[in-house]
GUGU-575535 format. One line per 4 residues: number of its first residue (from 1); their letters; for each residue x, y, z of C-alpha. Coordinates in Angstrom, 3 decimals. Example, Ala and Ser with C-alpha at 12.3 -4.5 7.8 and 13.67 -1.06 7.14 Angstrom:
<pts>
1	AS	12.300:-4.500:7.800  13.670:-1.060:7.140
</pts>
This chain:
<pts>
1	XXXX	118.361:98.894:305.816  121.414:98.595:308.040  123.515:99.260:304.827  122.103:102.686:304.196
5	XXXX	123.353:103.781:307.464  126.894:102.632:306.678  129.095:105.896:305.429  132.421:104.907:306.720
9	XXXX	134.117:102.098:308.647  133.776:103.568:311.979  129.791:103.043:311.299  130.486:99.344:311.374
13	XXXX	131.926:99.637:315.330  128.933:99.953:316.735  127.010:96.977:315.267  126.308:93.766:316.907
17	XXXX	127.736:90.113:315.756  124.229:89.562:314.445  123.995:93.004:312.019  126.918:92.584:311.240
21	XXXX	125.555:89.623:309.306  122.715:91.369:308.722  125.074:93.747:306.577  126.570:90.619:304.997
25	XXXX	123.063:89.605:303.452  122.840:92.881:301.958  125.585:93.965:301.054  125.241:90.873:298.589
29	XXXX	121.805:91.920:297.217  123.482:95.494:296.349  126.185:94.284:294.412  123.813:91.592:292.229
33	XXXX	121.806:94.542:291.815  124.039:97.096:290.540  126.271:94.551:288.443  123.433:93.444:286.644
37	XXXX	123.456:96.800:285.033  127.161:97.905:285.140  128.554:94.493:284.851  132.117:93.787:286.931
41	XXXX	133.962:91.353:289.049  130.695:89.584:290.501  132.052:86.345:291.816  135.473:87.259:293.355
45	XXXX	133.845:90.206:295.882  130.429:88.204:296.400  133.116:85.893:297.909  134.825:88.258:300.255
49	XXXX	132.150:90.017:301.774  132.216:88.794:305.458  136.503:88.619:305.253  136.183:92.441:304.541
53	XXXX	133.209:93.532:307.218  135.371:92.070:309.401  138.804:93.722:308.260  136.996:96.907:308.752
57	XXXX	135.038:96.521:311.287  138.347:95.052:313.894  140.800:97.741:312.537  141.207:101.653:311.694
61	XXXX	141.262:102.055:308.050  143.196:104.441:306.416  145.595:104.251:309.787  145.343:100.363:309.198
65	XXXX	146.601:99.444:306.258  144.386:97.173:303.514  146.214:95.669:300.644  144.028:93.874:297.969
69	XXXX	146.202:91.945:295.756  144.970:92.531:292.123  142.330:95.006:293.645  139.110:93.602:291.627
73	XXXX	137.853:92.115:294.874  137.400:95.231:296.877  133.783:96.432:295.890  132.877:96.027:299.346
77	XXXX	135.590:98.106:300.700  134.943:100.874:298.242  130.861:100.351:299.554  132.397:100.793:303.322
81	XXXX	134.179:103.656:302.584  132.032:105.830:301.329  131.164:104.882:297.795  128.394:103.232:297.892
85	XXXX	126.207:106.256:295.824  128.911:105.914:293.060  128.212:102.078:292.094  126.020:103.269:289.189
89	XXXX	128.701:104.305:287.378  131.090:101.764:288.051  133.595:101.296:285.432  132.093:103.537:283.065
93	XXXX	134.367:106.565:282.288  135.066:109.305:284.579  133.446:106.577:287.053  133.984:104.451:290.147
97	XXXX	137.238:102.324:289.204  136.852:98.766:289.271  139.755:98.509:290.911  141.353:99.957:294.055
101	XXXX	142.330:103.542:293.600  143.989:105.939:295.333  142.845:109.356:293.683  139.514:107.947:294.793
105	XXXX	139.369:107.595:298.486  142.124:107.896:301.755  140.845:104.130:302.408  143.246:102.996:298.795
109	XXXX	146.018:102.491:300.211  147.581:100.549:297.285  146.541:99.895:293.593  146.844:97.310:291.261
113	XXXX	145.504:95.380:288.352  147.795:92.790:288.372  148.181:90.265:290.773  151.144:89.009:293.417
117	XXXX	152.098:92.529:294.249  150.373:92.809:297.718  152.806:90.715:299.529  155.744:92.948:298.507
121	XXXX	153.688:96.262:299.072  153.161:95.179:302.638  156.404:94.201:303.527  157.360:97.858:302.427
125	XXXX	154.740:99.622:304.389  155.304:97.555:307.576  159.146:98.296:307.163  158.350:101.975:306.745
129	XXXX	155.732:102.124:309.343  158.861:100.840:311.821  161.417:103.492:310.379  159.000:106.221:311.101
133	XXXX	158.311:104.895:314.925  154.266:104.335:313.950  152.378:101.144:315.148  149.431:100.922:312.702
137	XXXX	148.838:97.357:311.289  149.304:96.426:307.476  146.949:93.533:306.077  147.447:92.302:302.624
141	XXXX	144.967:90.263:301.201  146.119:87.751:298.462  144.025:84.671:296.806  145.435:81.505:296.319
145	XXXX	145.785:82.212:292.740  147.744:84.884:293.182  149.938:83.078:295.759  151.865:80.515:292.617
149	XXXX	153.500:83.875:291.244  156.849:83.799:291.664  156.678:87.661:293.228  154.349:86.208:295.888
153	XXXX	156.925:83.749:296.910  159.584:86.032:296.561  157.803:88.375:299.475  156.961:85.463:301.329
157	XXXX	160.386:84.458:301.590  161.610:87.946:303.152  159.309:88.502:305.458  159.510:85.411:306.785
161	XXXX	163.470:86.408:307.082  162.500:89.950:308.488  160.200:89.215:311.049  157.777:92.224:310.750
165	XXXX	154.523:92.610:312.255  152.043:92.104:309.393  149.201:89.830:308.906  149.185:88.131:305.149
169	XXXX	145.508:87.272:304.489  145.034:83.871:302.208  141.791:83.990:300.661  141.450:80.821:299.445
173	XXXX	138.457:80.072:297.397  139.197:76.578:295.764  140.026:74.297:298.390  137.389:72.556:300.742
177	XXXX	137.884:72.304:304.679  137.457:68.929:306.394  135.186:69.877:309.413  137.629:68.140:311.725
181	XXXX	140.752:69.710:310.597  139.553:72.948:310.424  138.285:72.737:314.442  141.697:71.147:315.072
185	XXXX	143.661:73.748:313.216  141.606:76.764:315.213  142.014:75.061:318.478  146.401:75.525:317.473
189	XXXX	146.025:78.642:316.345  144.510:79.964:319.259  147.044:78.411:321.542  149.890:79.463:319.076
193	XXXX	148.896:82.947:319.456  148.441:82.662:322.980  151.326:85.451:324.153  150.993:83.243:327.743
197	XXXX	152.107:79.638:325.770  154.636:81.920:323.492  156.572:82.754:326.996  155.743:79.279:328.580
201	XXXX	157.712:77.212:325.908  160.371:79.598:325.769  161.409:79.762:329.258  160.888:75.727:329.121
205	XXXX	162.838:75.456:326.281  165.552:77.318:328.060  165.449:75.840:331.288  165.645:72.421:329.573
209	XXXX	168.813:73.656:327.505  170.318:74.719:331.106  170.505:70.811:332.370  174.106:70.047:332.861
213	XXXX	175.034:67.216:330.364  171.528:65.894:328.796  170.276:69.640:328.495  171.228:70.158:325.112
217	XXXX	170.691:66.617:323.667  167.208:66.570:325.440  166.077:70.304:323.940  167.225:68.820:320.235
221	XXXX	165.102:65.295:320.631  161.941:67.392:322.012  162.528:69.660:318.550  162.630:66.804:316.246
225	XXXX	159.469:65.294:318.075  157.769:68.886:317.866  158.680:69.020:314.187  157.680:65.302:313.275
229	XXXX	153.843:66.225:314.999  153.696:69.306:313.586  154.585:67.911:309.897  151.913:65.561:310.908
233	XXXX	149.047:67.857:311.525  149.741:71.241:310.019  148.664:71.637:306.522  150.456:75.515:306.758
237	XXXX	153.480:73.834:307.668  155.393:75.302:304.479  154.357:79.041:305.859  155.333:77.799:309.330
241	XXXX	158.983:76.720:308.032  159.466:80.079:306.298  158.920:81.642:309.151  155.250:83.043:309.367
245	XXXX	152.380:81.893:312.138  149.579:79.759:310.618  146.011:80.483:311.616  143.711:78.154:309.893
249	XXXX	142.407:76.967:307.407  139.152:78.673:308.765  135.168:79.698:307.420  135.299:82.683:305.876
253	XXXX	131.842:83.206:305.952  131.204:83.046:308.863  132.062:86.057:310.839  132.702:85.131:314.460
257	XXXX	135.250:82.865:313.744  136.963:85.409:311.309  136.494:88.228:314.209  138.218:86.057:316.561
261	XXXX	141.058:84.599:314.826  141.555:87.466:313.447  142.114:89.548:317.071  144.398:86.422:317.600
265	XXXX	146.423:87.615:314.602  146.933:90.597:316.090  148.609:89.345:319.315  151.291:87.399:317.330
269	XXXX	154.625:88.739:317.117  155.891:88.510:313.717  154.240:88.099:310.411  151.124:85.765:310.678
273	XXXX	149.415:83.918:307.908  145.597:83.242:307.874  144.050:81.108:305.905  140.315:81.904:304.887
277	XXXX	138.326:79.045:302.725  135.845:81.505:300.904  133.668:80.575:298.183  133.076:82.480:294.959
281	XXXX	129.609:83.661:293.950  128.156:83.222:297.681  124.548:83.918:297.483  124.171:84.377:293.863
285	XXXX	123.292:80.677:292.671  124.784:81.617:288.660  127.575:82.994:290.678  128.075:80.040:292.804
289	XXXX	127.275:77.412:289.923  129.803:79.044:287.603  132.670:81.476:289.372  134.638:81.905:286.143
293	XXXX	132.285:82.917:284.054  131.122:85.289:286.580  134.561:86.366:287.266  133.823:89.539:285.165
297	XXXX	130.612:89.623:284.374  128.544:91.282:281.830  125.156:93.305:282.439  122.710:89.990:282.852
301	XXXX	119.104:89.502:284.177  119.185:88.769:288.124  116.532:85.820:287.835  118.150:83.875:285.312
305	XXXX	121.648:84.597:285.248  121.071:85.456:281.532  124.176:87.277:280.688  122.979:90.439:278.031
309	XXXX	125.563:90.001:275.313  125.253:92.025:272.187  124.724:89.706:269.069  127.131:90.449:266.132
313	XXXX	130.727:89.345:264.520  132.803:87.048:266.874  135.045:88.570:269.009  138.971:88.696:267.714
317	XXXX	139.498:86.110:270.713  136.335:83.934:268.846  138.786:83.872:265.975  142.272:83.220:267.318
321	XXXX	140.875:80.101:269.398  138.954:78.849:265.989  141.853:79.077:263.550  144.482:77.876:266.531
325	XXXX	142.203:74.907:267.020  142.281:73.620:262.866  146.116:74.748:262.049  146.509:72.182:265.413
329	XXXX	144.614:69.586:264.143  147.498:69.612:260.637  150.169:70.411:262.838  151.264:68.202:265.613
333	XXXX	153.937:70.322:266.886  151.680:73.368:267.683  151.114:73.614:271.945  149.126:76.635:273.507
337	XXXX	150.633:78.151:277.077  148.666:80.296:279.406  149.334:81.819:282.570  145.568:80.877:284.341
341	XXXX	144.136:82.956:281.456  142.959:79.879:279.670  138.996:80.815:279.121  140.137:84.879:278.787
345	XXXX	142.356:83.692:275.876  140.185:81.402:274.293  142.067:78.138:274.657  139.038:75.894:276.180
349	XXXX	137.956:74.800:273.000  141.607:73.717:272.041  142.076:72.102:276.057  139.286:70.209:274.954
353	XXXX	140.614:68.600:271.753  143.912:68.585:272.540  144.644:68.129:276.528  147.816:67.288:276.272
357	XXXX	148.799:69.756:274.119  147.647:72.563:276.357  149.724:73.960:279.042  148.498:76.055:281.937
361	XXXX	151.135:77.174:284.168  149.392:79.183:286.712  149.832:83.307:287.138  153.468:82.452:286.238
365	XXXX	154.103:84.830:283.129  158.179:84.939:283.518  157.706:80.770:283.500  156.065:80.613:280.829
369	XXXX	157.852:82.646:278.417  160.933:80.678:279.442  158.766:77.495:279.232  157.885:78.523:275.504
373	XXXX	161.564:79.254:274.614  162.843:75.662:275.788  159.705:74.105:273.926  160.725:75.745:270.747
377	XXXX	164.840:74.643:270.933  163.426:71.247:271.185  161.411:71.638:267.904  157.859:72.283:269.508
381	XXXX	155.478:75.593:267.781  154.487:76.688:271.408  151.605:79.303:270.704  152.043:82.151:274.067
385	XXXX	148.076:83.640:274.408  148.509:86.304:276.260  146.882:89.621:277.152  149.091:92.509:276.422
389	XXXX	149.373:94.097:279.999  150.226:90.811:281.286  153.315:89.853:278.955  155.231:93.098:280.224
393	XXXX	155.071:91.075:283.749  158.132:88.712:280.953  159.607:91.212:279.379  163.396:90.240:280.718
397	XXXX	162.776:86.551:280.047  161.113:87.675:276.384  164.397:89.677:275.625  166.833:87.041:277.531
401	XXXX	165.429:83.486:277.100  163.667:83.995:273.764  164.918:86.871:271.003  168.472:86.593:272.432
405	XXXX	168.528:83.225:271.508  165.605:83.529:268.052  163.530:80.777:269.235  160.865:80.592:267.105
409	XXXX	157.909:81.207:269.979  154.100:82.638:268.378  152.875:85.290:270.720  148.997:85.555:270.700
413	XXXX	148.782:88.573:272.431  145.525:89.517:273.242  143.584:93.033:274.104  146.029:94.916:272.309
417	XXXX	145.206:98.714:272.671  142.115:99.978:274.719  140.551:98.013:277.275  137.832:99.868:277.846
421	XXXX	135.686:99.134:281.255  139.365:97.423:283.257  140.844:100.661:282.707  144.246:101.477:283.143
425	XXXX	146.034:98.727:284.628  144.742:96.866:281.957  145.437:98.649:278.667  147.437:96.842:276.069
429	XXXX	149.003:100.154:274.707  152.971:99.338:275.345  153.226:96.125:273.835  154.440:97.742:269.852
433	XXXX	157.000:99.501:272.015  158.451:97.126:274.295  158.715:94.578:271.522  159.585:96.625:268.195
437	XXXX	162.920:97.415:269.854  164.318:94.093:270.536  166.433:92.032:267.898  164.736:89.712:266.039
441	XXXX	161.530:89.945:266.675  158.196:89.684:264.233  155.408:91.999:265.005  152.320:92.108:263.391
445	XXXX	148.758:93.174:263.229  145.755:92.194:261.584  142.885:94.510:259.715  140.369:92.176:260.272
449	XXXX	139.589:89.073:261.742  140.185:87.236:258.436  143.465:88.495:258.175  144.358:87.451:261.505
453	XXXX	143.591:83.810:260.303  146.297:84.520:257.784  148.425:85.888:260.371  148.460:82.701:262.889
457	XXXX	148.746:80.699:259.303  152.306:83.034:259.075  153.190:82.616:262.105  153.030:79.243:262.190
461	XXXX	154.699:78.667:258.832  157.377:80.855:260.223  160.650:79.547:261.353  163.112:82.103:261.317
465	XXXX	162.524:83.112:265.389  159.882:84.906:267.463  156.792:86.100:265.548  153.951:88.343:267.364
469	XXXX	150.348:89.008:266.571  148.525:92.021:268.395  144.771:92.024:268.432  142.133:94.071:270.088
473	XXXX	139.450:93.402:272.866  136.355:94.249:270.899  134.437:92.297:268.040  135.361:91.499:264.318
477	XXXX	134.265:93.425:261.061  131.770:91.259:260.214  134.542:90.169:257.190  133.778:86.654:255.403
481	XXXX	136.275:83.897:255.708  137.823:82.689:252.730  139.645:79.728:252.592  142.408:78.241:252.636
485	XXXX	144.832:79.915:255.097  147.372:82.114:253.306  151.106:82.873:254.412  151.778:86.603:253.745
489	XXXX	155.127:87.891:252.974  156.861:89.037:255.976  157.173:93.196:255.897  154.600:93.876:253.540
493	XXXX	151.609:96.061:253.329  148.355:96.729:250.985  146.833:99.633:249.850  143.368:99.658:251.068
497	XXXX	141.928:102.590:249.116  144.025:104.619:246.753  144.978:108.433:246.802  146.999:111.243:245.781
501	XXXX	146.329:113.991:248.582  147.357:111.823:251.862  148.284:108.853:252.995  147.805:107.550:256.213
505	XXXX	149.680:104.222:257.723  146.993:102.999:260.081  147.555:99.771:262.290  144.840:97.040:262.850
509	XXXX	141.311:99.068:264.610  142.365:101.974:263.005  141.493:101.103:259.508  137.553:101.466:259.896
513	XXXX	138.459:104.752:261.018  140.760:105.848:258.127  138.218:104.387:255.865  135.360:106.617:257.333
517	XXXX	137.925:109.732:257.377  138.630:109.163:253.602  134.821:109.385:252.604  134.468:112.206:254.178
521	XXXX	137.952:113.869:252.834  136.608:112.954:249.310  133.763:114.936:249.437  136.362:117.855:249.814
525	XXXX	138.258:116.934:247.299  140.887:115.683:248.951  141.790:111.646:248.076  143.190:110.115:251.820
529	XXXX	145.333:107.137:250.925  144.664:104.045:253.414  147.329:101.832:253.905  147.036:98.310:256.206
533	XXXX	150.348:98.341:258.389  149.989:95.241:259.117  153.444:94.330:259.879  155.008:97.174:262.772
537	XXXX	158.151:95.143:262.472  159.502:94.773:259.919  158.014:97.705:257.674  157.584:98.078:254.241
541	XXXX	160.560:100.122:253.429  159.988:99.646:249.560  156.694:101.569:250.320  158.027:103.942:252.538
545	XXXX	160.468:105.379:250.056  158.022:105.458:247.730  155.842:107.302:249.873  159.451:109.762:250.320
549	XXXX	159.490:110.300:246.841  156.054:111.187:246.001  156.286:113.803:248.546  152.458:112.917:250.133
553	XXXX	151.649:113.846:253.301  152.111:111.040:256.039  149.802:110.169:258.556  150.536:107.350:261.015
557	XXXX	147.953:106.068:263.425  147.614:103.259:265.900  146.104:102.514:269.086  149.620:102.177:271.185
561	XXXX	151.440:104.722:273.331  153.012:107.301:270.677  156.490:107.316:272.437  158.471:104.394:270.866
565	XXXX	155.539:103.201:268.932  154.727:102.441:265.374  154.353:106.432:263.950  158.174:106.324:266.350
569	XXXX	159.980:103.809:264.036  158.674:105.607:260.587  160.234:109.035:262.005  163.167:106.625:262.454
573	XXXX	163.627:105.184:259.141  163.139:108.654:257.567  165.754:110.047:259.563  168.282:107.284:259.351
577	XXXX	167.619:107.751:255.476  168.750:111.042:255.272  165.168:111.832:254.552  163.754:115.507:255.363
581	XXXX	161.682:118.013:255.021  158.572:115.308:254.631  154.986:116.422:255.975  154.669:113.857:258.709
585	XXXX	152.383:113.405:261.633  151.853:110.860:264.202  148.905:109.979:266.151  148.714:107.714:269.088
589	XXXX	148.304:107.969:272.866  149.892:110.397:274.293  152.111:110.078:277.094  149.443:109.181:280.489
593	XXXX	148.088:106.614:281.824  144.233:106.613:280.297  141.006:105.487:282.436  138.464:103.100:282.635
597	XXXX	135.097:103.894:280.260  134.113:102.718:276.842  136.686:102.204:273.985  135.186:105.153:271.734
601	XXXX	135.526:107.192:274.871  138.972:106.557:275.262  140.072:106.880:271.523  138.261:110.030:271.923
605	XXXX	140.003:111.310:274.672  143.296:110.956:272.608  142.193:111.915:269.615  141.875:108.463:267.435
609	XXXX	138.848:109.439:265.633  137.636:109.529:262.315  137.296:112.873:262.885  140.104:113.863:264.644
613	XXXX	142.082:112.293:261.355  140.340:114.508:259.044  141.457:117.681:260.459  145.054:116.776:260.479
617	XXXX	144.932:115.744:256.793  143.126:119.042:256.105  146.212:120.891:258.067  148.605:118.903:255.920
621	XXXX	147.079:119.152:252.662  147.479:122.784:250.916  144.132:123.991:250.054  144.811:124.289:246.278
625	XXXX	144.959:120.422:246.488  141.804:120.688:249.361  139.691:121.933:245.975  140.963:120.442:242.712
</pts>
């Protein structure tokens, strides 16, 4: 096999047009293979496998710089790099990242998890590649998807200004290419990136200008006719105008056409835009048939496409889209708002039954928080479903648009705390931090996925400004549903198991594991307290001094960074209560940015264990008490 023999990109450079596909074909069978038992991004890099042979095999990675916005779509990089013995443990913990990272390999140039950043990153590298005198190339890579946020534009709009060498990649994997344009639009390209034409039209252009009397009205009328054609036959017309050269829309499968436009890209002066029609799931027919829901794809059987799901409780996600779906159907004024997360967030059950009521604005996360704040000051109950790592992309218009003003906008915020496999870029861990501390703002947590039914019932009922639910990325208790929805009082909590030795404030996923620590405490003797804190803000003050004046030991635990979190704001109240001297300890995450691998591997690694929560009560408790 041809990719057996491929250890880094230079291996590629002596290969023919012809192994090169070769390398294509398998390259395609490896990563079915080894995602059928690690699971992953299947569909986005079985779509970018020909775009990135060619990438590599044309220019001098790490010299040559390779940006992949979001980063999920550079398996085969990581494969041509070097890491192709390390797929077996692809995001599993202390694994191969899926994502691009740069502890990993000289070839990461540039991480992220979230998208519209490449853009941005290349215009800085090609701006310090020309302060430092260097003439390597940068490449970003960006998907059309990624190209409607606003940060996208944003770069878009200065390097168009700037004028630096740097070829933006659009891999665009919706759109269809009309045979004819496509051959028209290769034929301009070439002849646009002919440096011959370039000084041709210039010195005509001159010349023409240089006519005594007509010169300058003749050069104006031939640029409003070249303008007028070009409008007329340039679908990249919009990248033209803002100052970028358009190369496309070409096959980005096949790889001769991609290896020649591409070393036409590289003889245009400026910034150059080249537009590659891929399509997701090439060569895997499930793939193919069904890109989203092979966008990240579970372990699954390679003949059928039988995704291997684990059978048990619905998923917290299950739960939110069920109960947003009926309080809809009694409440006309309830809308849901993604940002192109719409089947991640559980809304295509409610797009369904109410299409008009569901609002999908694209990966636009500033737009539609603002969009959700102008909904609400005209009377509307806009529901925000988003994940956790992706609201802090809103955070100014959150603060600004919405709790400035105490619109009353419901945040669904989804995969709150540990990811698990999508690692660190993805980890909803900041969320009870960057929210607790603004003015006005609701925050709340369920213990269960029955309680969260109550909580989108509050939330609903709720009219007093924003209101926030946090819930996890892993599956319910297994908790009956009883009916009907109840409204719980704002700031309160419930005593889950009693106890005179301990108490510990846990948040949400933390419960089980409070409950399981106060078994085992009892057969010690010592009787652990478990309290639901379900609402971060506000708290239960009436329970916190009473907790003050019984003198127990206080535990706090949640699955959130520890610095400004939940165990933060009950140090906080203590000490703006003139409260000291209490036995209090907090445990959270501490203060690092925590890797991809299982969720029980991760709450290991920081100590958010049943067992980890038994020690510290045991350190807190005096062993008189330990005994009695």
């Amino acid at each position: 096999m041809l990719l057996e023999q491929i250890t880094q990109p230079k291996d590629l450079k002596r290969l023919s047009i012809e192994q090169l596909e070769q390398l294509a074909t398998e390259t395609r069978q490896f990563l079915v293979e080894k995602l059928s038992v690690t699971g992953g991004h299947l569909s986005s890099n079985l779509g970018v496998v020909e775009l990135t042979i060619a990438l590599h095999y044309l220019f001098n990675s790490p010299n040559d710089k390779f940006i992949f916005d979001v980063g999920h779509q550079s398996y085969v990089h990581k494969m041509l790099t070097g890491r192709m013995d390390k797929f077996d443990t692809l995001r599993k913990y202390k694994g191969l990242c899926g994502f691009v990272k740069r502890s990993e390999s000289e070839h990461d140039v540039w991480e992220a998890g979230h998208s519209s950043t490449s853009l941005s990153a290349a215009m800085g590298m090609a701006i310090a590649r020309d302060l430092k005198g260097d003439n390597n190339r940068v490449v970003a890579i960006i998907g059309d998807g990624a190209l409607t946020g606003g940060m996208a534009l944003e770069a878009l709009n200065h390097i168009g200004h700037e004028k630096k060498n740097l070829i933006v990649v659009l891999n665009d994997n919706e759109m269809s290419i009309a045979p004819n344009v496509g051959a028209l639009h290769n034929y301009l390209g070439k002849i646009r990136s002919d440096k011959h034409y370039v000084k041709v039209k210039e010195e005509v252009e001159y010349l023409i200008k240089k006519i005594p009397a007509i010169g300058g009205t003749l050069a104006k009328t031939i640029e409003k006719l070249k303008d007028s054609l070009k409008y007329m036959v340039v679908p990249g017309v919009l990248f033209e105008e803002l100052g970028l050269t358009y190369l496309g829309p070409l096959d980005g499968h096949n790889l001769p056409v991609l290896l020649e436009t591409l070393k036409q890209a590289e003889k245009v002066e400026g910034p150059v835009l080249l537009h590659v029609v891929t399509l997701k799931g090439k060569g895997y027919s499930p793939a193919e048939a069904d890109s989203h829901a092979w966008h990240g794809a579970s372990p699954y059987k390679i003949e059928s496409g039988q995704m291997l799901k684990s059978v048990g409780p619905p998923m917290y996600t299950e739960v939110f889209s069920k109960s947003l779906i009926e309080l809809a159907r009694e409440d006309s004024r309830i809308v849901a708002v993604t940002p192109a997360m719409p089947g991640g967030s559980g809304l295509l059950g409610f797009a369904a039954e109410f299409p008009n009521r569901m609002i999908d604005v694209g990966i636009a996360e500033q737009h539609a928080a603002t969009l959700c704040a102008a909904l609400a000051n005209e009377g509307i109950k806009p529901v925000f479903a988003v994940y956790s790592t992706f609201l802090q992309r809103a955070y100014d218009q959150v603060v600004h648009d919405i709790c400035r003003a105490n619109l009353n906008v419901i945040f669904a915020i989804d995969r709150a705390g540990f990811v698990g496999p999508d690692g660190e870029t993805h980890q909803g861990v900041y969320d009870i931090a960057y929210l607790r501390s603004i003015p006005n703002m609701v925050l709340m947590m369920p213990k269960d996925e029955n309680e969260l039914r109550h909580m989108m019932k509050t939330a609903v009922d709720y009219n007093e400004g924003p209101i926030a639910i946090r819930y996890p990325r892993i599956s319910g208790l297994g908790t009956s549903m009883d009916n009907p929805y109840q409204t719980l009082p704002i700031g309160t909590w419930e005593v889950l198991r009693p106890g005179d030795s301990a108490v510990v404030l846990a948040v949400g996923p933390m419960i089980p594991l409070a409950m399981e620590a106060a078994e085992q405490l009892s057969k010690d003797g010592v009787q652990l307290r478990v309290v639901n804190a379900r609402f971060i803000k506000p708290m239960d003050e009436a329970m916190l001094l009473q907790l003050a004046k019984d003198n127990l030991p206080i535990i706090t635990m949640e699955e959130g960074a520890l610095m400004g979190g939940f165990g933060s704001s009950v140090l906080e109240y203590y000490a703006n209560q003139n409260l000291y001297g209490l036995r209090i300890k907090i445990l959270g995450i501490p203060d690092y940015f925590v890797e991809h691998g299982s969720v029980p591997e991760q709450r290991k690694e920081v100590g958010l264990t049943a067992e980890k929560l038994v020690s510290e009560v045991k350190s807190l408790v005096p062993r008189k008490r330990q005994h009695a």
